[in-house]
N, C-alpha and C positions, 0 to 999 in steps of 0.2 A: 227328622231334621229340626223341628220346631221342637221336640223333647231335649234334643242335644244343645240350640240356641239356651232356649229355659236353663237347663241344668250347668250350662257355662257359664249363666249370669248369678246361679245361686253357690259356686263354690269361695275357695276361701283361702288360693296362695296367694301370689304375689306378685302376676305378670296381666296386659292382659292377652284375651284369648281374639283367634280367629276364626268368626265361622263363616259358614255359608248361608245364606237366608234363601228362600223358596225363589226368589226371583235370578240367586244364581251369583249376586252379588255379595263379593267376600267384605266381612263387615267386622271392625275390631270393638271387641267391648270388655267391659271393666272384669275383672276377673270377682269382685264382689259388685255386685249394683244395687246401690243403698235407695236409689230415686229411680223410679219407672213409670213412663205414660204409658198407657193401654189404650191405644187407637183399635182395639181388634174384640170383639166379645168373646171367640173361643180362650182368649188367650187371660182372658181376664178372669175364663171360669180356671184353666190351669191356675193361675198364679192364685188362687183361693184355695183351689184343690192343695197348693204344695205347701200350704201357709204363709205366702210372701205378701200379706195384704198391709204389711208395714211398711216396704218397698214402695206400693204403688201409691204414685203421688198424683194422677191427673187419669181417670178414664174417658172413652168414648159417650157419647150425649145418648148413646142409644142403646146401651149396654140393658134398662131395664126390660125394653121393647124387645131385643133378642133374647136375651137369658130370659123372659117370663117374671109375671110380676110375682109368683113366688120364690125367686132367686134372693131377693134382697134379704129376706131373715139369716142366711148363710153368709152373707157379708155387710151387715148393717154401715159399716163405713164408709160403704162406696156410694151412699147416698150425700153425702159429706163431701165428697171429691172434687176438683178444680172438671171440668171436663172443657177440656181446650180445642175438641173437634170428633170426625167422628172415622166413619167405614170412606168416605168421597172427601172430607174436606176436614182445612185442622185451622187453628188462630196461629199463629206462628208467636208473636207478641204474647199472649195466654201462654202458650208451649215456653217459650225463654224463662219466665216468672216462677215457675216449679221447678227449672232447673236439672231436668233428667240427665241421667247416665245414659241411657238408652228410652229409646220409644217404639213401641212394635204396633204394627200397623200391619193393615191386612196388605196380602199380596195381590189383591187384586185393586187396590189405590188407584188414583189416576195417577199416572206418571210425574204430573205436573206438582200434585202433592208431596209424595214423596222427595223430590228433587227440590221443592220450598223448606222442608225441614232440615234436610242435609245443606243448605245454603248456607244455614245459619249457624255450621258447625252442629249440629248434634247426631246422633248417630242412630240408625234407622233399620230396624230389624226387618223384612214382609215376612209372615208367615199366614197360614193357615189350614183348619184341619180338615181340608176338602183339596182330591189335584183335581182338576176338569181334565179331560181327554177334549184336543180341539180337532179330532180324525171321526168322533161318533155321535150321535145323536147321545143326550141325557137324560136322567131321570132322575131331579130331585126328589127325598123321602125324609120323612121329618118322623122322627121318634121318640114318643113320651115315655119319658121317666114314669114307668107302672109302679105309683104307690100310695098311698093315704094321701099325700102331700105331694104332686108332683114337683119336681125345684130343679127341673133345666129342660130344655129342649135340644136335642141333637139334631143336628143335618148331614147328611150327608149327600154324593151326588156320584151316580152309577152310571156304567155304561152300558144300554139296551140292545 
């Protein structure tokens, strides 16, 4: 879902498109999306991975803290970036100022956040690269990049 969100906002006709976002809420977004906040750190390492770092116009405050502090030589700009909120809370006024097409934000936001962004007309992706099962116990596991230089951290979360 979150590959198909992504890959709907890096095409290039001429309508826009509708997807689904993780929270189930169908969400219209630009069929190009020139301006992107990234409230979400997985979502900020895709949109590096896919080369849209021109795109992104505001990240999360925490994105160094998540991605590790070797991530930043892979995206030296994103130290340069407006960051107008974060994983829990966003500036709404900061967010207006950068002007996005879209803002993707985790799906597990407080509701309250989410729902301040979209007040103000802008349009509000959740995604993220982890589902929780709420029927089982879990077990977060964190997995380093084995290499000279490690440059991301993964999580994921299993059911036991």
């Amino acid at each position: 879902m979150l590959h198909a969100a992504l890959l709907a906002t890096c095409g290039s006709a001429y309508a826009d498109h509708i997807i689904t976002d993780q929270l189930g809420r169908e969400v219209q977004v630009p069929d190009t999306v020139r301006r992107a906040v990234i409230l979400q750190h997985q979502t900020v390492n895709i949109a590096v991975q896919l080369d849209a770092r021109d795109e992104v116009v505001g990240v999360l405050d925490e994105w160094k803290t998540l991605l590790g502090p070797n991530y930043a030589p892979l995206a030296p700009k994103l130290a340069d970036l407006p960051m107008p909120g974060g994983l829990t809370k966003v500036n709404v006024e900061e967010l207006l100022t950068l002007d996005p097409d879209v803002v993707f934000i985790t799906n597990s936001a407080p509701p309250e956040v989410i729902n301040e962004i979209m007040s103000v007309g802008l349009r509000v992706v959740a995604v993220s690269l982890i589902k929780v099962s709420t029927t089982r116990p879990q077990r977060t596991t964190h997995l380093f990049q084995m290499s000279p230089l490690p440059l991301m951290k993964v999580s994921w979360t299993e059911s036991v």
